[in-house]
C-alpha positions as CSV (number, residue, x, y, z in Angstrom):
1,X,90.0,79.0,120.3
2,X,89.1,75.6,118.8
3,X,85.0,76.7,119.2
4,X,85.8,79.5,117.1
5,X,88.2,77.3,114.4
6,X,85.4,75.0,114.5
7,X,82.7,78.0,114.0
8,X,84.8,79.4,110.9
9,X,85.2,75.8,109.1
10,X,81.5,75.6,109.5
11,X,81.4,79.0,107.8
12,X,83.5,77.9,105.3
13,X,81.7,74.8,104.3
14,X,79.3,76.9,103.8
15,X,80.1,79.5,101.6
16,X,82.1,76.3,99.4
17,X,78.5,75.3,98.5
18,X,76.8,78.8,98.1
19,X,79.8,79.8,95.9
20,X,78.9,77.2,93.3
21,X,75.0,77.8,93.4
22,X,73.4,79.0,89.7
23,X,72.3,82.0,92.0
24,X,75.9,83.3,92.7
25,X,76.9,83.9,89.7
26,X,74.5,85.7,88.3
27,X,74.9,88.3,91.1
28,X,78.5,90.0,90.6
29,X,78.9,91.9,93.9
30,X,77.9,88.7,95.6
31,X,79.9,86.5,94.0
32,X,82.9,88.2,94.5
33,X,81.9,88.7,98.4
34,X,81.4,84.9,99.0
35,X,84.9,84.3,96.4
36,X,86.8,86.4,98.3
37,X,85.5,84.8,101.9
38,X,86.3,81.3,100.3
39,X,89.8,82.6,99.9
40,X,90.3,84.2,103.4
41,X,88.9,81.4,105.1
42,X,90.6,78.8,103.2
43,X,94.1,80.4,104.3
44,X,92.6,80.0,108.0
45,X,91.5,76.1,107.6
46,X,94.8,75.2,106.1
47,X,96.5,76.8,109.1
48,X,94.0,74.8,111.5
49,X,94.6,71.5,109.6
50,X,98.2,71.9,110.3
51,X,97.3,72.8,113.8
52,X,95.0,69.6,114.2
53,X,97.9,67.5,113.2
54,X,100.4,68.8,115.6
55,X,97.6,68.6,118.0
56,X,97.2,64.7,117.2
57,X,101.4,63.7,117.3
58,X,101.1,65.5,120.9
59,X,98.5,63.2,122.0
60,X,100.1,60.2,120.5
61,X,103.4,61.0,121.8
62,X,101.8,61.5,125.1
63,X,100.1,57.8,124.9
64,X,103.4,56.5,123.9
65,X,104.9,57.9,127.4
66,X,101.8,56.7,129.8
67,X,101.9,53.3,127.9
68,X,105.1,52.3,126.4
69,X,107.8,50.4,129.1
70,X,111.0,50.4,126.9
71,X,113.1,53.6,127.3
72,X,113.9,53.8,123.8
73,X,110.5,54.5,122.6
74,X,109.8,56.9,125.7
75,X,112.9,59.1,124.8
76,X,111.9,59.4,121.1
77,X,108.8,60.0,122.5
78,X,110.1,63.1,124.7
79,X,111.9,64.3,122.1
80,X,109.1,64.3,119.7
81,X,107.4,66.5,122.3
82,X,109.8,68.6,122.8
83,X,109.9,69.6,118.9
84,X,105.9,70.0,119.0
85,X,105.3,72.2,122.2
86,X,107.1,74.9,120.1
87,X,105.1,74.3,117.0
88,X,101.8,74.7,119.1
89,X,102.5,77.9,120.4
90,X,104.0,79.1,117.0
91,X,100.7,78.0,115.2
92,X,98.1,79.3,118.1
93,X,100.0,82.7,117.6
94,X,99.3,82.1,113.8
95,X,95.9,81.3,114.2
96,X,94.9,84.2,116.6
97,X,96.5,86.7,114.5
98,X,94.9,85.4,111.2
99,X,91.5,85.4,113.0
100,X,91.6,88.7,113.8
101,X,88.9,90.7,111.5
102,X,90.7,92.1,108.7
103,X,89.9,95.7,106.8
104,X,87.9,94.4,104.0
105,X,89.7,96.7,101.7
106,X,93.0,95.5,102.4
107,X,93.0,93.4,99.4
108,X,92.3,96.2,97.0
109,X,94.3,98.0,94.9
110,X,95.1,101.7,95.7
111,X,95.3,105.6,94.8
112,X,98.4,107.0,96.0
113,X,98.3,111.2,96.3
114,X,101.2,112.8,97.7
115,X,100.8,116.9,98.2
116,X,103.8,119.3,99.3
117,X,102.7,120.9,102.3
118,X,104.7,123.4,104.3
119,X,108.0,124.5,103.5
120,X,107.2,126.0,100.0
121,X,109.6,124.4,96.9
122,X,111.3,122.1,99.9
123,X,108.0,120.4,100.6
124,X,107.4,120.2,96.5
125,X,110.8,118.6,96.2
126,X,110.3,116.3,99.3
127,X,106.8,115.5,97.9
128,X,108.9,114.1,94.5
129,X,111.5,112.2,96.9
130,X,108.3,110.5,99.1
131,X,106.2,109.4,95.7
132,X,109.9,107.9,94.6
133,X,110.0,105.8,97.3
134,X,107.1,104.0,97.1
135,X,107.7,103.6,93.2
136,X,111.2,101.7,94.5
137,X,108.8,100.1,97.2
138,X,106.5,99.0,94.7
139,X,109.2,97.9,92.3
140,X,110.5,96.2,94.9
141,X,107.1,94.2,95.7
142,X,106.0,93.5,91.8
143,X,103.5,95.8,91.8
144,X,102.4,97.9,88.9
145,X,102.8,102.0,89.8
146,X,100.9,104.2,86.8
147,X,101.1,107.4,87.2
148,X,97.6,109.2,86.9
149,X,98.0,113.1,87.4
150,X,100.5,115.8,88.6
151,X,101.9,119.8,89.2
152,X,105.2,120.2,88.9
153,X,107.3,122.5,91.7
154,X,108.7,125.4,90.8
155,X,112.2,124.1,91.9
156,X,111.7,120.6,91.3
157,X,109.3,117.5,92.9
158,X,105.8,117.9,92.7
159,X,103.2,120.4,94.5
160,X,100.9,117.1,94.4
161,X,101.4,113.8,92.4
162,X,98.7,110.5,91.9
163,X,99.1,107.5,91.0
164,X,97.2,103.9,90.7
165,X,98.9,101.1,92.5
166,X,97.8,97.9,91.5
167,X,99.4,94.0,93.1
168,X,98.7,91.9,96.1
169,X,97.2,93.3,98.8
170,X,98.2,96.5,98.1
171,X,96.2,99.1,100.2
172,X,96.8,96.5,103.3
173,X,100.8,97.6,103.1
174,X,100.4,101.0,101.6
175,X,97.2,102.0,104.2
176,X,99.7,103.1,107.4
177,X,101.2,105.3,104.9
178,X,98.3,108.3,105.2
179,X,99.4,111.3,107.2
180,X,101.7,114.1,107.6
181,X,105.3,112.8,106.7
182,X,108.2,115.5,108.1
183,X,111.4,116.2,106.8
184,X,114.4,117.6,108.5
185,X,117.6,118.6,106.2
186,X,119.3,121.7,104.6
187,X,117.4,122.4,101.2
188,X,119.3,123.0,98.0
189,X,117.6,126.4,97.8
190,X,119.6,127.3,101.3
191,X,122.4,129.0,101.0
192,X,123.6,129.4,104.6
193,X,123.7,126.1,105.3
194,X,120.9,126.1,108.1
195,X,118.2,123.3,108.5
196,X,114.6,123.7,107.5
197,X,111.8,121.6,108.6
198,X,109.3,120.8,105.8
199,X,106.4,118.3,105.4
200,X,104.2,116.6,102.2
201,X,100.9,114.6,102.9
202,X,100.5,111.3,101.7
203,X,96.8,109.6,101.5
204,X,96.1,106.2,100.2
205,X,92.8,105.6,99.0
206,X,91.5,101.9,98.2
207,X,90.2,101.8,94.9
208,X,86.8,100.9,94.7
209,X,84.4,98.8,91.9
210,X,81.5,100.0,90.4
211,X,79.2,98.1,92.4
212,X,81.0,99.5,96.0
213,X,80.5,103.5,94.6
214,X,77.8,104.3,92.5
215,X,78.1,107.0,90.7
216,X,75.0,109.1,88.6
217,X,77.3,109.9,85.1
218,X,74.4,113.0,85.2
219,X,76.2,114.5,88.2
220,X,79.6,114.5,86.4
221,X,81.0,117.0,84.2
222,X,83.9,116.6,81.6
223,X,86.2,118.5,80.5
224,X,89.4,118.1,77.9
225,X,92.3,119.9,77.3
226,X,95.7,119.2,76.2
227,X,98.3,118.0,78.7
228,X,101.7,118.9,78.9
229,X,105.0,118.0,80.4
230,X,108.5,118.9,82.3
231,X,109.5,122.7,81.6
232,X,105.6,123.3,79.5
233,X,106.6,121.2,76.8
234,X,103.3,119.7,75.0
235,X,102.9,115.6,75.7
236,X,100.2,115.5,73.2
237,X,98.5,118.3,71.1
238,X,95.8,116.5,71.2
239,X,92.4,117.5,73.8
240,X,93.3,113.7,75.3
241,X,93.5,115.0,79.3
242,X,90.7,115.0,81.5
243,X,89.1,116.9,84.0
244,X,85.7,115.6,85.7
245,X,83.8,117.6,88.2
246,X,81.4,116.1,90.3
247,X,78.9,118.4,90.9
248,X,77.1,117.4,93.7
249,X,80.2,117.1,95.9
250,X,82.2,120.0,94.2
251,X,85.4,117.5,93.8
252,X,87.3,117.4,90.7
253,X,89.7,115.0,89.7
254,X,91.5,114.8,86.8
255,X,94.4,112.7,84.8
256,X,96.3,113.4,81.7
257,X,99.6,110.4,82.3
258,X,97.7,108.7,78.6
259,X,97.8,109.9,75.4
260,X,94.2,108.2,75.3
261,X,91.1,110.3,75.9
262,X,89.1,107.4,77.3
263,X,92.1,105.8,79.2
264,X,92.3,109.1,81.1
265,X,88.3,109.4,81.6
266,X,88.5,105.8,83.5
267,X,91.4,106.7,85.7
268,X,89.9,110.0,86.5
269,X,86.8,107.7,87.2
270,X,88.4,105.5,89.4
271,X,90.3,108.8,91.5
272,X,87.0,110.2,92.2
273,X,84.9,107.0,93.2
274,X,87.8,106.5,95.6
275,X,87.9,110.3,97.1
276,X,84.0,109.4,97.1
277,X,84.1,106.6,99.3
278,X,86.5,108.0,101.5
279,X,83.9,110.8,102.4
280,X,81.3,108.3,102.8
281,X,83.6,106.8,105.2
282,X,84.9,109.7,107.4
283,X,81.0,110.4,107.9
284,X,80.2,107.6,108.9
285,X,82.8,107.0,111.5
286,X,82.1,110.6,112.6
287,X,78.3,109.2,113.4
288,X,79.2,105.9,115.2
289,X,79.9,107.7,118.7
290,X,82.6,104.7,119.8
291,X,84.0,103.7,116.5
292,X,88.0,102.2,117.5
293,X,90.0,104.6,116.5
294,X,93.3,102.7,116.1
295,X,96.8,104.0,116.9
296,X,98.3,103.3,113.8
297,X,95.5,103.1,111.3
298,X,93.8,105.6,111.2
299,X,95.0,106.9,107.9
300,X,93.9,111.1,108.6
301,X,95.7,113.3,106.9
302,X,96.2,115.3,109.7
303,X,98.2,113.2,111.5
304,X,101.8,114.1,111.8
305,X,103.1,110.0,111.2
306,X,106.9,110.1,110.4
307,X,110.1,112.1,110.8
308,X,113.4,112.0,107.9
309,X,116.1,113.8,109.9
310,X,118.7,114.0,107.0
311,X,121.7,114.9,109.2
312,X,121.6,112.1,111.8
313,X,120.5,110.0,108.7
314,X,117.1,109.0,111.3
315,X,113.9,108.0,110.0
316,X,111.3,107.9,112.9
317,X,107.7,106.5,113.1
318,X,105.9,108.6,115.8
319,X,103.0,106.4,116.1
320,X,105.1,103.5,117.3
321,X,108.2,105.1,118.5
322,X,110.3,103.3,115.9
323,X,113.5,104.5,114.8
324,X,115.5,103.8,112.5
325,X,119.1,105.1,111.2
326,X,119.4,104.1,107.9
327,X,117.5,107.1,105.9
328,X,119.4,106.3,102.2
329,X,118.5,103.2,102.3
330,X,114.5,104.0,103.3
331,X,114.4,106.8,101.1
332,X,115.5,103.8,98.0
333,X,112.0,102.9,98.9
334,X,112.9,100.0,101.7
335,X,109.7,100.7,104.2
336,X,109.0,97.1,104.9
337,X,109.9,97.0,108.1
338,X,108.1,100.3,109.3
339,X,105.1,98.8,107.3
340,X,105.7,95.5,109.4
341,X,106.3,97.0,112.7
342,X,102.7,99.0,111.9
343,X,100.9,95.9,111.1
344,X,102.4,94.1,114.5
345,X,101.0,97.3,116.6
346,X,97.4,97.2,114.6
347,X,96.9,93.2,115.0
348,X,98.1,93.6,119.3
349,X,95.7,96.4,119.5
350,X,92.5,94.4,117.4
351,X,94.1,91.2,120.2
352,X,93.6,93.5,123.2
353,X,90.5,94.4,122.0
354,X,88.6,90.7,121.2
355,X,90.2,89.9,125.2
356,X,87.7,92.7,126.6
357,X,85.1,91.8,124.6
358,X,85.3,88.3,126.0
């Protein structure tokens, strides 16, 4: 492990003296590359420095006990040792798990969509209680939740619902969240009482810059009309919602959350560069024969992920066979421990993997 501490610093010596050449600046996608590698790798060298140091108080501790006669200074010694074997192994963990390649989009912000799927105006209405809970969940993490585009149910919640989430590392907590989510409960519409099963798809899409998706504005089309709100009531009489249709792809996105025209046309932008890139990227991991396909990140929106039983108040995450029985409480958007737990089972997969490797 030290080779490869040893092997990053060297990196990261590196890129500390290409990141204040003339040259780097005056490239944008470059510069923000080698910035955000100087960041990454900086976390990791910190963690090694503190590593190094516990490394050196073992050895001196150790010379203390092969040189030292009194019994005094032996004991402190031992004692000393016995508080830095723990440390070790708590920073070697670290260190392994931080060294771990990381999704280069983890950092990014995110488009959230989140579409009723079976169940008809139950899966509308538990479509409207999912995209709540990550608006509590990003509340709860200081993140900024705008609301891009939506179709209302005809009994409530939403057919489908987007939004733009923008913090720290936002797409690296909200990634897991992609697939089929399942719901288990007696809907309002029931009236004898009997339980339905129901499901809305959730996929999170990392936003991506202008340099990562190029897009020719030749093979867009836009189109405006006036949005409108709850029960058909007019938000703005004005033609300020947008609809763009790429043409070469057929998709078409649009937004109408802004009372501003060119507002809308940017987050419309940013909706279809991201439903671009994802494309790009289901092709190409359909064309690399043995690309990993993790257990828990995967993110297709096929995947049936989760379970909300509402009567035994259960909330269960098939991918890791984690359960959990407080369902209000998850549902108020507290999904940091499923989110954890995922990240745990991705990082010991990635750790299984770099042991065959080697």
């Amino acid at each position: 492990m030290i080779d490869k501490l040893e092997q990053i610093k060297g990196r990261f010596d590196e890129v500390s003296e290409l990141i204040v050449q003339p040259d780097a600046t005056s490239d944008l996608k470059r510069y923000k590359s080698l910035n955000k590698e100087y960041k990454d790798l900086g976390k990791i060298m910190e963690a090694y420095t503190a590593y190094k140091n516990i490394l050196s108080n073992i050895d001196s501790a150790k010379n203390v006990l092969q040189t030292e006669k009194d019994e005094e200074f032996r004991e402190m010694a031992k004692l000393e040792l016995d508080a830095l074997y723990p440390q070790q192994e708590e920073m070697e963990a670290q260190l392994k798990e931080m060294m771990i390649p990381k999704d280069p989009n983890d950092s990014r912000n995110c488009i959230l969509e989140v579409r009723g799927g079976t169940g008809g105006d139950e899966a509308a209405i538990f479509a409207g209680d999912l995209y709540r809970m990550y608006q509590r969940f990003a509340e709860k993490q200081g993140w900024k939740f705008e609301l891009i585009d939506y179709t209302e149910g005809t009994s409530g919640g939403f057919k489908e619902i987007t939004a733009n989430v923008s913090g720290e590392d936002v797409y690296g907590k909200l990634k897991f969240e992609s697939g089929v989510h399942r719901v288990q409960r007696v809907p309002a519409t029931e009236t004898q009482g009997r339980i339905h099963t129901s499901a809305a798809t959730v996929a999170v899409l990392p936003e991506m810059d202008e340099v990562d998706v190029e897009i020719n504005m030749n093979d867009i089309r836009k189109d405006t009309f006036c949005s409108s709100g709850a029960g058909g009531q007019s938000v703005n009489t004005t033609y300020s919602a947008v609809r763009l249709t790429h043409l070469p792809s057929g998709l078409v996105v649009q937004c109408q959350d802004e009372r501003s025209q060119i507002k809308n046309f940017d987050r419309a932008l940013k909706v279809l560069r991201a439903r671009l890139y994802e494309i790009e990227l289901r092709k190409h991991n359909e064309e690399v024969g043995n690309q990993r396909k993790s257990m828990v990140g995967n993110g297709d929106r096929s995947d049936k992920i989760r379970t909300y039983n509402y009567p035994q108040g259960r909330v269960t995450d098939h991918r890791i066979g984690y359960t959990v029985y407080n369902l209000p409480v998850v549902m108020e958007g507290d999904i940091g421990d499923f989110i954890e737990q995922l990240r745990i089972a991705e990082n010991a997969e990635r750790l299984k993997e770099g042991a065959a490797v080697e």
